[in-house]
N, CA, C and O atoms as CSV, one atom per row, in Angstrom:
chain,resi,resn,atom,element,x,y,z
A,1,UNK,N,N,121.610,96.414,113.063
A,1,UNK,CA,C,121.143,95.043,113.117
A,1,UNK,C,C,121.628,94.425,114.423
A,1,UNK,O,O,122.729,94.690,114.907
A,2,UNK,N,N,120.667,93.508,115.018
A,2,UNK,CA,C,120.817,92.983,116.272
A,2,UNK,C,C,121.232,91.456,116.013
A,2,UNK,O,O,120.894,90.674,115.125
A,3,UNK,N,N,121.965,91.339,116.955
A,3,UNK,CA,C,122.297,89.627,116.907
A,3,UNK,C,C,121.563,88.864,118.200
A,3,UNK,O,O,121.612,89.354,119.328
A,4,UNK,N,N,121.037,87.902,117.977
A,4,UNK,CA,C,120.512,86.987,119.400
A,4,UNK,C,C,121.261,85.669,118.957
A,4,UNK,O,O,121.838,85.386,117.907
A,5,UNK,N,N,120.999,84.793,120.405
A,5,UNK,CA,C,121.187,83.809,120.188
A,5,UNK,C,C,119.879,82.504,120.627
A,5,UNK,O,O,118.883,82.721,121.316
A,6,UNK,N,N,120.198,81.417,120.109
A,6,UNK,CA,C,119.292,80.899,119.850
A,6,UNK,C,C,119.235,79.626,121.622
A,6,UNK,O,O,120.068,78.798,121.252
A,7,UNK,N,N,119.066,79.441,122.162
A,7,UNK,CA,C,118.790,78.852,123.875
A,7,UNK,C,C,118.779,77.877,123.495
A,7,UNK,O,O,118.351,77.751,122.347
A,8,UNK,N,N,119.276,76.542,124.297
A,8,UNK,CA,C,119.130,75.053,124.335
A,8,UNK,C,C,117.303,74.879,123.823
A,8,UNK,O,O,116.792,73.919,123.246
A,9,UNK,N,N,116.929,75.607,124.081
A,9,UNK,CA,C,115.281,75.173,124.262
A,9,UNK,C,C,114.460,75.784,123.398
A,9,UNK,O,O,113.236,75.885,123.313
A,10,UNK,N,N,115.592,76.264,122.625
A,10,UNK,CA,C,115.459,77.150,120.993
A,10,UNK,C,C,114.404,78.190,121.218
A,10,UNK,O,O,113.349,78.236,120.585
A,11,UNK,N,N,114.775,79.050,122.196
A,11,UNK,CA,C,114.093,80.312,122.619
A,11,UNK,C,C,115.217,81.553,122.349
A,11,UNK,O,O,116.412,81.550,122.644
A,12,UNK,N,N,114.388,82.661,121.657
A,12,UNK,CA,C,114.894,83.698,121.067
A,12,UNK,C,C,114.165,84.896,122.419
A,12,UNK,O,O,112.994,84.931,122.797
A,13,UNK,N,N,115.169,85.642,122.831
A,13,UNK,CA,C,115.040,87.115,123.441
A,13,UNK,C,C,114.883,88.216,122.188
A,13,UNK,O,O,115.758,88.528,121.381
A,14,UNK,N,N,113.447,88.731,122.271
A,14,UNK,CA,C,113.959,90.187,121.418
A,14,UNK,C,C,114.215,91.096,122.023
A,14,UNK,O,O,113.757,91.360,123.134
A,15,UNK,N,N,115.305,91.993,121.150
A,15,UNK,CA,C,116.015,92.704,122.028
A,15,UNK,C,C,114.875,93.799,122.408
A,15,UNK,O,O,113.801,93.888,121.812
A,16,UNK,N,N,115.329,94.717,123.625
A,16,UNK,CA,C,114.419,96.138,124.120
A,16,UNK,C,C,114.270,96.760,123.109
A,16,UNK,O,O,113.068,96.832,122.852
A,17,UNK,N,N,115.002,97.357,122.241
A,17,UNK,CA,C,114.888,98.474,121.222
A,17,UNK,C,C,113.897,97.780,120.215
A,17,UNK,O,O,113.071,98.449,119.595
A,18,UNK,N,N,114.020,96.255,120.057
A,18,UNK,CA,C,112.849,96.190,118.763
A,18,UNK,C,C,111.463,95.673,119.674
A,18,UNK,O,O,110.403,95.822,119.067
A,19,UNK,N,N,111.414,95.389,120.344
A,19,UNK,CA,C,110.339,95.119,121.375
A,19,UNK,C,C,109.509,96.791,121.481
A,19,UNK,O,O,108.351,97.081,121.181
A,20,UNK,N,N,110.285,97.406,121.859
A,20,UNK,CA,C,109.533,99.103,122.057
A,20,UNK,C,C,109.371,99.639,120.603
A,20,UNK,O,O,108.579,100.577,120.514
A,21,UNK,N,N,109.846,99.312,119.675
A,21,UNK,CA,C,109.698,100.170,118.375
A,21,UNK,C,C,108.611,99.631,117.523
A,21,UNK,O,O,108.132,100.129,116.504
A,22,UNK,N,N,108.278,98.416,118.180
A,22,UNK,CA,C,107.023,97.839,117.690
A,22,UNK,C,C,105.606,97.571,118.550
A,22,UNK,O,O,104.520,97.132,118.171
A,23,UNK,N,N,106.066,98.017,119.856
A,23,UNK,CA,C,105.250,97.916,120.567
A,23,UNK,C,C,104.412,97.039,120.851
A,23,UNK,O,O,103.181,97.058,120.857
A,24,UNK,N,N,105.923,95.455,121.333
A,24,UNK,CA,C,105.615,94.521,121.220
A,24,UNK,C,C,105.254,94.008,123.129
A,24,UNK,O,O,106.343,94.177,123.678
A,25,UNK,N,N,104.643,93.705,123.770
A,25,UNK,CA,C,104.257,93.219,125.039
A,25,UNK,C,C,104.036,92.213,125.711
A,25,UNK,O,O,103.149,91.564,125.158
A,26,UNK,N,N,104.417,91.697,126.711
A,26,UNK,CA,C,104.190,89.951,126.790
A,26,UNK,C,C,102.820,89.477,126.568
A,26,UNK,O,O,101.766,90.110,126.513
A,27,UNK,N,N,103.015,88.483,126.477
A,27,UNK,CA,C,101.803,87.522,125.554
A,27,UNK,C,C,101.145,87.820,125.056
A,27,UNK,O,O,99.938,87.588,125.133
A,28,UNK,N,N,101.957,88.710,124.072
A,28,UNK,CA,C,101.470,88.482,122.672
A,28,UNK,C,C,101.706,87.641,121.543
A,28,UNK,O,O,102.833,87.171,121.382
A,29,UNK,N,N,100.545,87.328,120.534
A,29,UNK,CA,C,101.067,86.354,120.218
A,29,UNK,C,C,101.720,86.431,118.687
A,29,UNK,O,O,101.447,87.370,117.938
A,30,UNK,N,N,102.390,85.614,118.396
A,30,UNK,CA,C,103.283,85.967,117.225
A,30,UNK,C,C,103.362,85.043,116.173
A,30,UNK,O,O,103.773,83.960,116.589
A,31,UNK,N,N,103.120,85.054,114.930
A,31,UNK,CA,C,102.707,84.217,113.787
A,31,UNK,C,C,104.138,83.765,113.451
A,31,UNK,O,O,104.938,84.692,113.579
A,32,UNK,N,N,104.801,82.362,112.974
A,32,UNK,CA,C,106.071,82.314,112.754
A,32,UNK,C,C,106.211,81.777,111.203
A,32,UNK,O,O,105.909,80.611,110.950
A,33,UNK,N,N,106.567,82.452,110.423
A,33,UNK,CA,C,106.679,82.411,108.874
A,33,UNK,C,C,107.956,81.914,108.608
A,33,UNK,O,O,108.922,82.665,108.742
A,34,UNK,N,N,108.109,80.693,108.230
A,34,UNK,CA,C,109.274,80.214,107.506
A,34,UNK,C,C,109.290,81.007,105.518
A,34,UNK,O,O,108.480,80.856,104.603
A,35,UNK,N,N,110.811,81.934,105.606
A,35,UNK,CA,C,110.798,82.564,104.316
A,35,UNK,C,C,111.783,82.119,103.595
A,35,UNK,O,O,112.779,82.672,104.064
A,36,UNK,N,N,112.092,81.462,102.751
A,36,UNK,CA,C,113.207,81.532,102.327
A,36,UNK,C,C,114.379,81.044,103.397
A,36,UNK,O,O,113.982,80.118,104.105
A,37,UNK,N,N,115.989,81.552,103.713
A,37,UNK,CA,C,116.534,81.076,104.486
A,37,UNK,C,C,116.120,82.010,105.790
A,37,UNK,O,O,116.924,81.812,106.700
A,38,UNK,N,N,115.427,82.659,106.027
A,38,UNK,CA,C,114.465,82.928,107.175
A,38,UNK,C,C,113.107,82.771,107.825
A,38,UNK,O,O,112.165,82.032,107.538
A,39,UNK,N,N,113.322,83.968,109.093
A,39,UNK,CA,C,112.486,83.421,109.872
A,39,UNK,C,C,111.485,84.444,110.422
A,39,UNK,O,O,111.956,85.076,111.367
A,40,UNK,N,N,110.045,84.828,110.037
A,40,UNK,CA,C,109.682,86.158,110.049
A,40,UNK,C,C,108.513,85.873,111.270
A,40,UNK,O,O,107.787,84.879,111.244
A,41,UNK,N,N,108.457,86.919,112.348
A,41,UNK,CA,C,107.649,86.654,113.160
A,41,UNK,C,C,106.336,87.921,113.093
A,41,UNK,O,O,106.552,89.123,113.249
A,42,UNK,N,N,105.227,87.416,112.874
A,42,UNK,CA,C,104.363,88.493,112.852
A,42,UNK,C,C,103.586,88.767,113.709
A,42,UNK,O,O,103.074,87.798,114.269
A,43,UNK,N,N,103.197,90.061,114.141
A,43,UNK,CA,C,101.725,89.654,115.547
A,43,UNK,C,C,100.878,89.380,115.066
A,43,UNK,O,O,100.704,89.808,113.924
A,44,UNK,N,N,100.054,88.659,115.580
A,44,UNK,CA,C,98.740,88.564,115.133
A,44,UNK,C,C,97.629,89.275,115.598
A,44,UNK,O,O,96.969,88.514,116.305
A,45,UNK,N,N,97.141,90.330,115.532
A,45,UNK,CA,C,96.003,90.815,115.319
A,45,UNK,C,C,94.804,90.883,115.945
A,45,UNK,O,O,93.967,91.021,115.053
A,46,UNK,N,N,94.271,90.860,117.012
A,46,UNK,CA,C,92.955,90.626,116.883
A,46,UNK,C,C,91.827,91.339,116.237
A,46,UNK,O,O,91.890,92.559,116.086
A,47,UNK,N,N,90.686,90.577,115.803
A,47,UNK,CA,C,89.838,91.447,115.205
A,47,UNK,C,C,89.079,92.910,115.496
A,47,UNK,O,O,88.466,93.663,114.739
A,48,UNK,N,N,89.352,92.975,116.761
A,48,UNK,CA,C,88.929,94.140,117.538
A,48,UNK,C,C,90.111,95.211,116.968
A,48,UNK,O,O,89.991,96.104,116.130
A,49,UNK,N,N,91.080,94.862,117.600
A,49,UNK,CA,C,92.588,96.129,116.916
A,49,UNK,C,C,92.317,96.218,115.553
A,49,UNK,O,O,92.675,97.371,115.311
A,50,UNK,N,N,91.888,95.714,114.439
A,50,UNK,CA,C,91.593,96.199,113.333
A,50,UNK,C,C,90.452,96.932,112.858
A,50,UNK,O,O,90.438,97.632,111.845
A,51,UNK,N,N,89.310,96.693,113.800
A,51,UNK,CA,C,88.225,97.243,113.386
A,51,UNK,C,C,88.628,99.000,112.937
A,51,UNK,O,O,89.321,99.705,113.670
A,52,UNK,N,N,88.032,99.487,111.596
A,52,UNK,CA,C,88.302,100.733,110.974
A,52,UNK,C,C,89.358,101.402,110.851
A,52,UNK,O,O,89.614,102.603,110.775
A,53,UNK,N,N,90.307,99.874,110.835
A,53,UNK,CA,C,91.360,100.325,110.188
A,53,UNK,C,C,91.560,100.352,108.262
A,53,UNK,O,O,92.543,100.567,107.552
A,54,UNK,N,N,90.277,100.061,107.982
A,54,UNK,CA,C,89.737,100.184,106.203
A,54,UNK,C,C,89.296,101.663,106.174
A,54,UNK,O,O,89.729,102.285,105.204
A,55,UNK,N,N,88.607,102.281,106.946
A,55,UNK,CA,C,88.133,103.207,107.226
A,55,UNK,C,C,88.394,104.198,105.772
A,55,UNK,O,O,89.516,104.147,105.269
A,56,UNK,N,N,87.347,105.075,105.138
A,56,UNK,CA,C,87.932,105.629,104.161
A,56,UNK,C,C,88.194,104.923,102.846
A,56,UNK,O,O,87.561,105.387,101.898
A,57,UNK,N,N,88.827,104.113,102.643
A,57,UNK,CA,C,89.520,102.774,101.877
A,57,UNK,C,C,88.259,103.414,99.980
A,57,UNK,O,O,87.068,103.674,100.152
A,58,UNK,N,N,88.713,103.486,98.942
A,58,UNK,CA,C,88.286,103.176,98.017
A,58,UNK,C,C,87.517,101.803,98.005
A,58,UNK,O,O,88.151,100.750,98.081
A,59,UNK,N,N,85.913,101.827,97.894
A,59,UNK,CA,C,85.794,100.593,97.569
A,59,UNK,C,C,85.325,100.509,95.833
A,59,UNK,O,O,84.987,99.489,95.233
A,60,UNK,N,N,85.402,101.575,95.409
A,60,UNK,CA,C,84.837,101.783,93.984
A,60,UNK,C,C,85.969,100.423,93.034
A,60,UNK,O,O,86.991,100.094,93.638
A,61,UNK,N,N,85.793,99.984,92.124
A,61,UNK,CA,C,86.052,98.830,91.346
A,61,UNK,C,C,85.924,98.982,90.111
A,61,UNK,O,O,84.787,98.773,89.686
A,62,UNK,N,N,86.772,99.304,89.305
A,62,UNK,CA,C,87.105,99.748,87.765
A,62,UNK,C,C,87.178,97.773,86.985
A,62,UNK,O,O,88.164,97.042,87.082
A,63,UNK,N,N,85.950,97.427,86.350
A,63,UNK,CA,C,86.688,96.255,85.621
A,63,UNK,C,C,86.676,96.477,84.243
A,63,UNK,O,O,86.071,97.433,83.758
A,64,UNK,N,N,87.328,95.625,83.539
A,64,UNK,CA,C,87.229,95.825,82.116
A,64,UNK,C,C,85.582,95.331,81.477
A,64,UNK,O,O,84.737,94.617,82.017
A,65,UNK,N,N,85.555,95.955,80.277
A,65,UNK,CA,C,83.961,95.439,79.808
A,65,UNK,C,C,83.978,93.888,79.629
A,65,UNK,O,O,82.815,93.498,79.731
A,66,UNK,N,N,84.799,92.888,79.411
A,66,UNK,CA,C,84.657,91.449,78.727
A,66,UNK,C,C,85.074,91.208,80.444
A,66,UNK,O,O,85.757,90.189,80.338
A,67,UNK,N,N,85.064,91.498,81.732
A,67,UNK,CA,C,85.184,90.511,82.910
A,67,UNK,C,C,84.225,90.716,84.032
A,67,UNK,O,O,84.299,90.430,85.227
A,68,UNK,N,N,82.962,91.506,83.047
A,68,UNK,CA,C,81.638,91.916,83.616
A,68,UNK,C,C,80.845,90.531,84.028
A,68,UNK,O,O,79.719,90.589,84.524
């Protein structure tokens, strides 16, 4: 586990090792999730980087007979 600190201007450095293990790059952009007593940062995505990433995916759909 890494420790940072937090900048007058409340700017966070991520460190090299989690920056490369996620294959994170400048400006990118990053979703900021307040959790609980944390603070979760996610990338966001563009729709292009996801395309066929369903690929394969079950779309078959089992329901019960009474939610027909």
């Amino acid at each position: 586990m890494t420790t940072v600190t937090l900048s007058p201007k409340f700017q966070v450095v991520i460190p090299k090792e989690v920056r490369e293990s996620l294959s994170l790059t400048s400006g990118i952009k990053l979703e900021v999730v307040p959790y609980g007593n944390r603070i979760e940062l996610i990338p966001v995505e563009s729709l292009k980087t996801l395309k066929g990433s369903l690929k394969g995916m079950d779309t078959i759909l089992i329901r019960e007979k009474d939610r027909i």
